[in-house]
SEVEX-432958 format. One line per 8 residues: their letters; for each residue x, y, z of N, C-alpha, C. Coordinates in steps of 0.02 Angstrom, whole numbers, plus 50000, padded with zeros to 5 digits. Layout:
% SEVEX-432958
A = X Y Z X Y Z X Y Z ~ ...
***
This chain:
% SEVEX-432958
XXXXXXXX = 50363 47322 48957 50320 47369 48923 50340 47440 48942 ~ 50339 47480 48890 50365 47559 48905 50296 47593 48903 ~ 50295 47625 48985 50240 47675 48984 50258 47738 48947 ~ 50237 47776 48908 50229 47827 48889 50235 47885 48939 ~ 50283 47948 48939 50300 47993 48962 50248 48047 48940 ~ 50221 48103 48993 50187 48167 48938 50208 48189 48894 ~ 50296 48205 48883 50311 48240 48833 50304 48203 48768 ~ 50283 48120 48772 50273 48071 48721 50202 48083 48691
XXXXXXXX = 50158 48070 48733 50081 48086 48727 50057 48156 48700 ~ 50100 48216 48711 50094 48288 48692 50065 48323 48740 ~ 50036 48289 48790 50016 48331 48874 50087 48341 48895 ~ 50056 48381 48932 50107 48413 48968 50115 48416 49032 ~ 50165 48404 49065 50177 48367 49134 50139 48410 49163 ~ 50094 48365 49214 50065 48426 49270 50119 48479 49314 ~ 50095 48540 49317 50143 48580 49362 50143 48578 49458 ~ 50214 48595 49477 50209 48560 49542 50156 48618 49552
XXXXXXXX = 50114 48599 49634 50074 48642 49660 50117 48705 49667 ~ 50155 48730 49710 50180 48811 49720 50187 48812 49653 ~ 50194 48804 49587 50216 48838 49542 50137 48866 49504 ~ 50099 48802 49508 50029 48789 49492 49977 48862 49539 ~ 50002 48855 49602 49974 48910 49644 50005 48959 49631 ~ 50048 48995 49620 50086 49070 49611 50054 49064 49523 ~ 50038 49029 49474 50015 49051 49417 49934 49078 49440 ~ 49893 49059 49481 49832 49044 49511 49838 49125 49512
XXXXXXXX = 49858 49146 49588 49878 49203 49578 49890 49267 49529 ~ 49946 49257 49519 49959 49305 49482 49909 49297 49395 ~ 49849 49258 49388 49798 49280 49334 49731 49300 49341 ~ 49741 49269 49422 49667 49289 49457 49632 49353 49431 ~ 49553 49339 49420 49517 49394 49403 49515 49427 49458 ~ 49523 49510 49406 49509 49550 49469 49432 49553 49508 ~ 49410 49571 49556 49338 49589 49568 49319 49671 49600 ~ 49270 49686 49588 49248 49751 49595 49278 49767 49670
XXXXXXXX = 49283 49720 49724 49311 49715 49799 49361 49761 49799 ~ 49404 49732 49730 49478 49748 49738 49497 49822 49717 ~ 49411 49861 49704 49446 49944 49699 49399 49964 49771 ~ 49395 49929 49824 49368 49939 49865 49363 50026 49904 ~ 49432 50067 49909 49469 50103 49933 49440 50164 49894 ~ 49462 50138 49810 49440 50211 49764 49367 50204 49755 ~ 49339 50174 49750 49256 50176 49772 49231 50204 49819 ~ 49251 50183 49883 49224 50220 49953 49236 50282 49938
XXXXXXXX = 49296 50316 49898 49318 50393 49926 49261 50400 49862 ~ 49256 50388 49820 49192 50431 49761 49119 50427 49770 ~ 49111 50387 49843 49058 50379 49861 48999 50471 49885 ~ 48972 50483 49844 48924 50537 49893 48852 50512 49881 ~ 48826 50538 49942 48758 50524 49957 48706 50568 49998 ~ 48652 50574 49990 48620 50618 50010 48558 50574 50029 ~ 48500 50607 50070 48431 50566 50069 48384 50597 50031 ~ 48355 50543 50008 48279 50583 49962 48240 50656 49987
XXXXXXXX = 48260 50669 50033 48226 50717 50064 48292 50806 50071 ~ 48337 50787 50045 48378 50836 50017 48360 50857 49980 ~ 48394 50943 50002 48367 50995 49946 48434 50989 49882 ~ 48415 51005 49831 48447 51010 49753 48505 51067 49789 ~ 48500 51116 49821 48562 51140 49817 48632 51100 49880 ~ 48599 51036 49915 48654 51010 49930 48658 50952 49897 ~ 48626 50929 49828 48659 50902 49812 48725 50948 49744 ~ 48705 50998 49715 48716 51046 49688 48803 51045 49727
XXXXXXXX = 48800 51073 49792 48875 51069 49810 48914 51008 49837 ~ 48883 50943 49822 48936 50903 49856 48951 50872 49775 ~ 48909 50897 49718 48968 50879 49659 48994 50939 49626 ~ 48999 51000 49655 49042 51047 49630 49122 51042 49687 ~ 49119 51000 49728 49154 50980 49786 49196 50939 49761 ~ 49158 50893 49707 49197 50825 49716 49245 50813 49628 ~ 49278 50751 49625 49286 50746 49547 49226 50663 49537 ~ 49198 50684 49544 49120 50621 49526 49072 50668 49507
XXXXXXXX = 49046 50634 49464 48983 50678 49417 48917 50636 49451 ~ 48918 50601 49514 48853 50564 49524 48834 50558 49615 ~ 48786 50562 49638 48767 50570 49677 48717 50529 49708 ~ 48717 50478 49759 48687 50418 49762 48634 50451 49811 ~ 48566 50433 49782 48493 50447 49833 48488 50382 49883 ~ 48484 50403 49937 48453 50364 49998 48383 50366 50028 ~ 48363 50301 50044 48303 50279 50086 48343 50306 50176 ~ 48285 50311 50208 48298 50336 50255 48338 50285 50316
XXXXXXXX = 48320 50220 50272 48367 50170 50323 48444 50147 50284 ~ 48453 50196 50223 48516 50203 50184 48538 50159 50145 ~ 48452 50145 50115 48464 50085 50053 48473 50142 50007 ~ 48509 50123 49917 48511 50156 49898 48444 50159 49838 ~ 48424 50218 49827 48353 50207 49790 48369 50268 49699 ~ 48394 50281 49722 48410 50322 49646 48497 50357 49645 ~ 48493 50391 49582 48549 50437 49584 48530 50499 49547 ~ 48587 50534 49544 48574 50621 49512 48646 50631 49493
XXXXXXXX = 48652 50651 49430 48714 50651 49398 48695 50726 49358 ~ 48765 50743 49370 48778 50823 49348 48726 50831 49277 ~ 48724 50801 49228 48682 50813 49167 48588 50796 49184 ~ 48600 50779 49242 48520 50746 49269 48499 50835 49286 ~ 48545 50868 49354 48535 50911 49390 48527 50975 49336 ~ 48592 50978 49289 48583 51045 49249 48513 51053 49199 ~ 48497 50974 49183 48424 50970 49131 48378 50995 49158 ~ 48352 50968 49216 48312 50984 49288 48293 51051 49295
XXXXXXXX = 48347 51086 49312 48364 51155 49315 48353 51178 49244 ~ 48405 51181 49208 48393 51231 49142 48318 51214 49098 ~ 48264 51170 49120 48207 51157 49098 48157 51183 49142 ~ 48205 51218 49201 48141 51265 49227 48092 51167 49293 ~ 48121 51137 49282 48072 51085 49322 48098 51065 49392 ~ 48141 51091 49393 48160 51097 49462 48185 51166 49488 ~ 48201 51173 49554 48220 51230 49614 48266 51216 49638 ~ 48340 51261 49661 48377 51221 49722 48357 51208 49785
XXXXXXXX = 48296 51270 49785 48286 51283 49862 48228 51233 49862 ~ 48198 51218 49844 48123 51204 49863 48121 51119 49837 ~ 48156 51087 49786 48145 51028 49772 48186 50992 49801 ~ 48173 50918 49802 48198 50872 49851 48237 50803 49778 ~ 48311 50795 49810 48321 50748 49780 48273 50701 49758 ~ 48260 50678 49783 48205 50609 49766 48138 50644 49732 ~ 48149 50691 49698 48084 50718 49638 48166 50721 49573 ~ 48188 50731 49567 48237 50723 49499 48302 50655 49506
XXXXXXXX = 48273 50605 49567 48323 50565 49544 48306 50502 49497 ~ 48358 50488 49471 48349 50443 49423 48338 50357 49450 ~ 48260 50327 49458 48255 50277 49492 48275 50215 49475 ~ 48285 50233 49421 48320 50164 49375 48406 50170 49368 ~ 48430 50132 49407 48525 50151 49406 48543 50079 49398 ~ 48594 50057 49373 48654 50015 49384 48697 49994 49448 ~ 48692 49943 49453 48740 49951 49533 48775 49864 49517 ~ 48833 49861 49544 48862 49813 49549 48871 49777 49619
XXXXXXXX = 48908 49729 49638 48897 49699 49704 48976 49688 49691 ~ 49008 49690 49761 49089 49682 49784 49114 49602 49756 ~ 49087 49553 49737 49096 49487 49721 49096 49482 49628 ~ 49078 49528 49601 49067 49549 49533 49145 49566 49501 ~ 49145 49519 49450 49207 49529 49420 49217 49605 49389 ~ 49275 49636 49390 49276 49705 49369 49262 49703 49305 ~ 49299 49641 49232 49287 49660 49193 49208 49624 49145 ~ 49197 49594 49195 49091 49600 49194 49077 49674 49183
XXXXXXXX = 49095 49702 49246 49045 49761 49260 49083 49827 49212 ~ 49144 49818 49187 49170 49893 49153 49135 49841 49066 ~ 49129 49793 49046 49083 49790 48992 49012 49805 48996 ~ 48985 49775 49067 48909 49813 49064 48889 49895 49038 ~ 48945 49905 49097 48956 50001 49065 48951 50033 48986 ~ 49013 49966 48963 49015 50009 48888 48953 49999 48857 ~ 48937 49954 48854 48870 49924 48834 48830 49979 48833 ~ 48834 50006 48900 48745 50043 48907 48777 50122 48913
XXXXXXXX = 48838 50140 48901 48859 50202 48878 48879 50239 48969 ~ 48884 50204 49034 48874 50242 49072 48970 50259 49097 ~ 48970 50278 49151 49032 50318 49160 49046 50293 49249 ~ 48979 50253 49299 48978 50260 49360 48926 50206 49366 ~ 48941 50165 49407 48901 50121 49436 48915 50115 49504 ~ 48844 50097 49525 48861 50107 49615 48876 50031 49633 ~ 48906 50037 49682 48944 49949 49716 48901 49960 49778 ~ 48862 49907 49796 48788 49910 49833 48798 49838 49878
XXXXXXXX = 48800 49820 49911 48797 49756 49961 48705 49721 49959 ~ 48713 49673 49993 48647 49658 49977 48597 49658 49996 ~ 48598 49707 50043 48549 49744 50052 48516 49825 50031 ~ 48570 49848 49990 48583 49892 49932 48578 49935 49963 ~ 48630 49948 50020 48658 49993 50029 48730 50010 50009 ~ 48737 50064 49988 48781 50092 49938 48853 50101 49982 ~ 48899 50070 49952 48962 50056 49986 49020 50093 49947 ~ 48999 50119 49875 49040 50147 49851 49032 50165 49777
XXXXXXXX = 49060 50208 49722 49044 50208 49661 49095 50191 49640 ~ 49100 50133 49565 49141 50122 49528 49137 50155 49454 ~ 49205 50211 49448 49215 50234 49410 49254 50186 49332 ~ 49234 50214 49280 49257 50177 49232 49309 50174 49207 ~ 49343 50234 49230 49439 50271 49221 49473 50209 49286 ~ 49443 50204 49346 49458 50187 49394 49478 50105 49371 ~ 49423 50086 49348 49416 50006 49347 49473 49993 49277 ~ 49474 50032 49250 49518 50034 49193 49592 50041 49205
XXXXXXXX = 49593 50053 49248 49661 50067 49250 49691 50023 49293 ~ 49634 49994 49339 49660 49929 49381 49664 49849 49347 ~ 49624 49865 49272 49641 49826 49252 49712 49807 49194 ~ 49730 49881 49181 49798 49893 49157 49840 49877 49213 ~ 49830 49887 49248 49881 49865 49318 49893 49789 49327 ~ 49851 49766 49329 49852 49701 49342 49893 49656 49299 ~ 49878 49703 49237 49882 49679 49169 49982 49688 49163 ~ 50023 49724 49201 50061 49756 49191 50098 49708 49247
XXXXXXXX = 50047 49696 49279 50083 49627 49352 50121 49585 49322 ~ 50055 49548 49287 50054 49488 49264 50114 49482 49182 ~ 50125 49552 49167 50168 49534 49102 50241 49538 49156 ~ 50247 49579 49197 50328 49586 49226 50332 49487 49264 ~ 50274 49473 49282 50291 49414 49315 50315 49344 49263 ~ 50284 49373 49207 50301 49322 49171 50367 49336 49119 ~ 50391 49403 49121 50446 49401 49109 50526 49376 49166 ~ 50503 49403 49230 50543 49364 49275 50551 49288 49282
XXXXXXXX = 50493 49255 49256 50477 49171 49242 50513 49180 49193 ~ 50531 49210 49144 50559 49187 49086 50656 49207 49082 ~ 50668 49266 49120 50736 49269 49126 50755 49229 49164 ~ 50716 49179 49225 50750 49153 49256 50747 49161 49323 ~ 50707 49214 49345 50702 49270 49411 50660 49212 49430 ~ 50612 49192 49410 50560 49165 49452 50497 49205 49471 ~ 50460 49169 49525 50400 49244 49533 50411 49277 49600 ~ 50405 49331 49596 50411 49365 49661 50358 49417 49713
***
């Protein structure tokens, strides 16, 4: 009796493991973890009890338009983003000197967690029109902001991995 081969059946031979594992690899989703570095540096933060003109200079300081509010044990509880601060101000409803972050921050924010696939969280974004979401651990303290240029471009990267690797699979190179 002739057993049937995969290429008979139309499956296709299982792949050895290292070849099976280096594909594993090189398609793996990215996760929010993996902009760990450019998050921390866009990270600013202040406590609810900051005055408007320091938050005022740590985003004329920075290239981030957002500013993460803290609880005093450095959970994160709101934010203040450059179009939050200038409304505030040019409506006459706030002071630099005299008002306190946590009277114009915005208590309702977005935040992602380090285990969160990047391109979950850069569609949540488009979705809801935003530009910055904070990456928060779970006890929501704020570990970093994920920018949407940022996450974008790591996913062109990845994206740019994975086509050179599979052109080296295909000349013959193998993966490297």
């Amino acid at each position: 009796m002739h057993t049937p081969t995969p290429s008979m059946t139309g499956h296709a031979a299982p792949e050895s493991p290292p070849v099976a594992a280096a594909e594993a690899r090189a398609v793996a989703p990215l996760r929010v973890s993996d902009l760990g570095a450019v998050a921390r540096s866009r990270l600013l933060t202040v406590t609810a009890q900051a005055p408007l003109v320091e938050v005022a200079a740590l985003l004329s300081s920075a290239q981030i338009s957002v500013v993460v509010v803290t609880d005093l044990a450095g959970a994160a509880v709101g934010v203040i983003t450059e179009t939050v601060l200038v409304k505030r101000l040019g409506l006459g409803q706030a002071d630099f000197f005299t008002t306190c972050a946590g009277d114009v921050m915005l208590r309702e924010f977005t935040v992602c967690a380090p285990d969160d696939l990047l391109s979950d969280v850069l569609a949540r974004m488009h979705e809801r029109g935003l530009i910055h979401v904070v990456l928060v651990d779970a006890s929501h303290t704020p570990l970093g902001v994920v920018n949407a240029r940022d996450g974008l471009r790591a996913l062109l990267a990845a994206g740019n991995h994975e086509e050179a690797l599979l052109r080296n699979y295909v000349m013959g190179i193998g993966y490297q």
